[in-house]
C-alpha positions as CSV (number, residue, x, y, z in Angstrom):
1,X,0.0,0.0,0.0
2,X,1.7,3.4,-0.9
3,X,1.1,6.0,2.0
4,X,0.2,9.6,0.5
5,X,3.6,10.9,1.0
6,X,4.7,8.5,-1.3
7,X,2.4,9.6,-3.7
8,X,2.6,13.0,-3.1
9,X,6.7,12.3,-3.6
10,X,5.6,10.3,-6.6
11,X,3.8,13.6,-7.9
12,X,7.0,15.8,-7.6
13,X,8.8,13.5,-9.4
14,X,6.5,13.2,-12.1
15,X,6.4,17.3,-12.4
16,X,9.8,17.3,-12.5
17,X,10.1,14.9,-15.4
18,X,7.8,16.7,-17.6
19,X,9.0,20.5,-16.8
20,X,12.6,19.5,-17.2
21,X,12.3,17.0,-20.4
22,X,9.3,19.2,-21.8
23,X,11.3,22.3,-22.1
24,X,15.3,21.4,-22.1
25,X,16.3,22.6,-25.8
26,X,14.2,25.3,-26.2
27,X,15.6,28.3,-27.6
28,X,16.0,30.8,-25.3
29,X,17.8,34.1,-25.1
30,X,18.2,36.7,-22.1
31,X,15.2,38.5,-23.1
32,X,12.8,35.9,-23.8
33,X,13.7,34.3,-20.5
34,X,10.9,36.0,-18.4
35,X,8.4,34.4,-20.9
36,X,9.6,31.1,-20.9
37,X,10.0,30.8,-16.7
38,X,6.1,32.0,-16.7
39,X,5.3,29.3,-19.3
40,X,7.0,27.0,-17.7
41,X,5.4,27.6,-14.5
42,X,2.3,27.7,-15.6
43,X,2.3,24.6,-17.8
44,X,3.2,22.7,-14.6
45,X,0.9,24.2,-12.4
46,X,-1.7,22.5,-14.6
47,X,-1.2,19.4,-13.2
48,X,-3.2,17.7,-10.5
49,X,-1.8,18.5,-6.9
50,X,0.5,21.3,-8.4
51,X,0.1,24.0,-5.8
52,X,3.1,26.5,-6.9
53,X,5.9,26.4,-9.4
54,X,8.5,29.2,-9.4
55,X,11.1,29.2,-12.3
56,X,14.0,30.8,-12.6
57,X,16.4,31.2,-15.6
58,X,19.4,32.7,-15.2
59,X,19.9,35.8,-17.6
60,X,23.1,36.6,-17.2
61,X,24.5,33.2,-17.6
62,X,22.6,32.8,-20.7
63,X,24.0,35.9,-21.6
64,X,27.4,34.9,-21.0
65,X,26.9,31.6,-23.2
66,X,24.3,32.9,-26.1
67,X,26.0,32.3,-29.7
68,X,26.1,34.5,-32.6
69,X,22.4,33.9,-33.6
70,X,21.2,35.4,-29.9
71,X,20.2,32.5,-28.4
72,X,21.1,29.1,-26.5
73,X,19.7,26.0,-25.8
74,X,17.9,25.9,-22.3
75,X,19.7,23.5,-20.2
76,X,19.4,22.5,-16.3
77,X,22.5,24.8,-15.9
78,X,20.4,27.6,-16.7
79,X,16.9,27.0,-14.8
80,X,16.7,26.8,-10.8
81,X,13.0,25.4,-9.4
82,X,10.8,25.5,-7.0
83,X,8.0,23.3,-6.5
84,X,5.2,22.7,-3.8
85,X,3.1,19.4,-4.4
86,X,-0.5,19.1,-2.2
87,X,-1.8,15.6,-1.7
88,X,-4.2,14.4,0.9
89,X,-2.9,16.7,3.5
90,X,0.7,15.9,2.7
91,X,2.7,19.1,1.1
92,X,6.2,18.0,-0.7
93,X,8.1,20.8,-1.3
94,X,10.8,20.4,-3.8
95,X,14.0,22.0,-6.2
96,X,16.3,21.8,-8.9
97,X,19.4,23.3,-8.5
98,X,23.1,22.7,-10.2
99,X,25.4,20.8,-7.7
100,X,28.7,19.7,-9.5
101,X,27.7,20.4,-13.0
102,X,23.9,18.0,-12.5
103,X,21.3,20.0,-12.5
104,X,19.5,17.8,-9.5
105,X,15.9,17.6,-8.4
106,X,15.7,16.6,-4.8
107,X,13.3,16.7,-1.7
108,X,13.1,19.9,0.1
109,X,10.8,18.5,2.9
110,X,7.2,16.2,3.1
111,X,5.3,17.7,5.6
């Protein structure tokens, strides 16, 4: 039997997946940025038990790696989250952040 912090964990995970592999390779440039983190957030926060998403792309590292054409790729290097999942009573609160070159989604806290 899976308890609904499992589930709840189960649902950050699953949000995760889909914002990172959704949007990684999108063409993004330092001013489109703030239109692409609002997307973002708000294509996650579509999903059931999605209580908050906050995206944040770093501008002046995208600035620092844009090529010739004005743009770059959006990678994990580029995009720190912030997610807060609502199941049954059980809040999971989550990020993505670069730690040694990974851009790595962990647990924040189940509550």
């Amino acid at each position: 039997m899976v308890t609904d912090a499992q589930q709840a964990c189960f649902e950050a995970g699953i949000k995760f997946g889909s914002l990172y592999h959704q949007f990684a390779g999108t063409p993004v440039s330092p001013d489109s940025a703030p239109s692409l983190e609002r997307a973002m957030a708000e294509a996650i926060e579509n999903q059931p038990f999605c209580a908050s998403v906050s995206v944040d792309i770093d501008a002046d590292a995208l600035a620092e790696a844009t090529d010739d054409h004005g743009y770059v790729e959006l990678t994990g290097r580029f995009i720190e989250v912030e997610m807060r999942i609502e199941y049954e009573g059980v809040v999971v609160r989550t990020a993505m952040e670069m730690e040694d070159g990974y851009p790595l989604m962990r647990l924040v806290g189940v509550e």
